[in-house]
N, C-alpha and C positions, 0 to 999 in steps of 0.2 A: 721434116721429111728427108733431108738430107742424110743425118746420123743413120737412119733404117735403111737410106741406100746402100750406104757406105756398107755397113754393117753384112747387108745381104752380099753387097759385091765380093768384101773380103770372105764369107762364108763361103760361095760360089767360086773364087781363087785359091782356098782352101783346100775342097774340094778337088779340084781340075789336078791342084799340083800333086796332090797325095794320091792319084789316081781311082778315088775314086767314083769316077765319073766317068768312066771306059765303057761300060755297056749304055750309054746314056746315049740314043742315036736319034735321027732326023725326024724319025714316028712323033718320039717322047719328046721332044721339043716341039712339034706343031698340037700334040696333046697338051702340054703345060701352057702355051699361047690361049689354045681355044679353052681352059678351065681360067685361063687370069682375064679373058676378054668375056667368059662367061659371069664369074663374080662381078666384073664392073657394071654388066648389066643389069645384076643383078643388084646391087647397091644403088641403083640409078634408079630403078621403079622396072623396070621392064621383067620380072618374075619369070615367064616361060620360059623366052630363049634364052637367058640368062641360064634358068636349072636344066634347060633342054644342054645347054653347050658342057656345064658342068658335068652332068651327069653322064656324057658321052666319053669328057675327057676322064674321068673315074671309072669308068668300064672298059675306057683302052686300058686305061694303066693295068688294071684288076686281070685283063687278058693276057698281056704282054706278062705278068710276073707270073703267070699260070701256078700250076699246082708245085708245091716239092715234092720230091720224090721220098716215101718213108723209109725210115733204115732197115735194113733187112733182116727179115727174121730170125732166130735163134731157134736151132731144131730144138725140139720139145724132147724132154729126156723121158723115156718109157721104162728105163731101171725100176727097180724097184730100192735098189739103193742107191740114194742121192749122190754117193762118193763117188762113183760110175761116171757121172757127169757133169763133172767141174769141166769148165775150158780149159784149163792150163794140162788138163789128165788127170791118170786115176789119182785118189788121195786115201790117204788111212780112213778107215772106216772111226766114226767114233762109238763111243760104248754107248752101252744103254744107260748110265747113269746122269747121260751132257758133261759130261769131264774130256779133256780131252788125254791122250795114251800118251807116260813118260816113254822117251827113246823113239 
């Protein structure tokens, strides 16, 4: 039992020092209490409050990390030719053969 202490503690110090554990606040530490004192219950025989505590502390978390925000759309090109609407600007049109134009 010891070695897995050890082991979690230097992962935990790990952590702390490389920062990243900056957004990790007083919520989310009484959350991670009440999901490790809920598993003991639950390893012990007491099944409800045990999945009651767990499953409170898994829907804080699941709150607290809310939604990401999605990248932003790309306007949609209405050209009728594709060259029109590269993002960097206009570009040589290619032929009609799929080759592309020397010069």
């Amino acid at each position: 039992m010891l070695p897995l202490l050890l082991i979690v503690g230097a992962g935990l110090g790990w952590a702390w020092w490389t920062g990243r554990l900056k957004r990790f606040t007083y919520e989310d530490g009484i959350a991670l209490a009440l999901f490790l004192l809920g598993l003991r219950l639950l390893t012990t025989g007491r099944v409800l409050p045990g999945a009651a505590l767990m499953a409170g502390a898994v829907l804080w978390a699941a709150y607290r990390r809310g939604r990401r925000s999605a990248p932003p759309r790309l306007r949609q090109c209405r050209s009728r030719m594709p060259a029109r609407c590269s993002a960097s600007g206009p570009k040589r049109a290619w032929p009609r053969s799929g080759t592309p134009t020397a010069g």
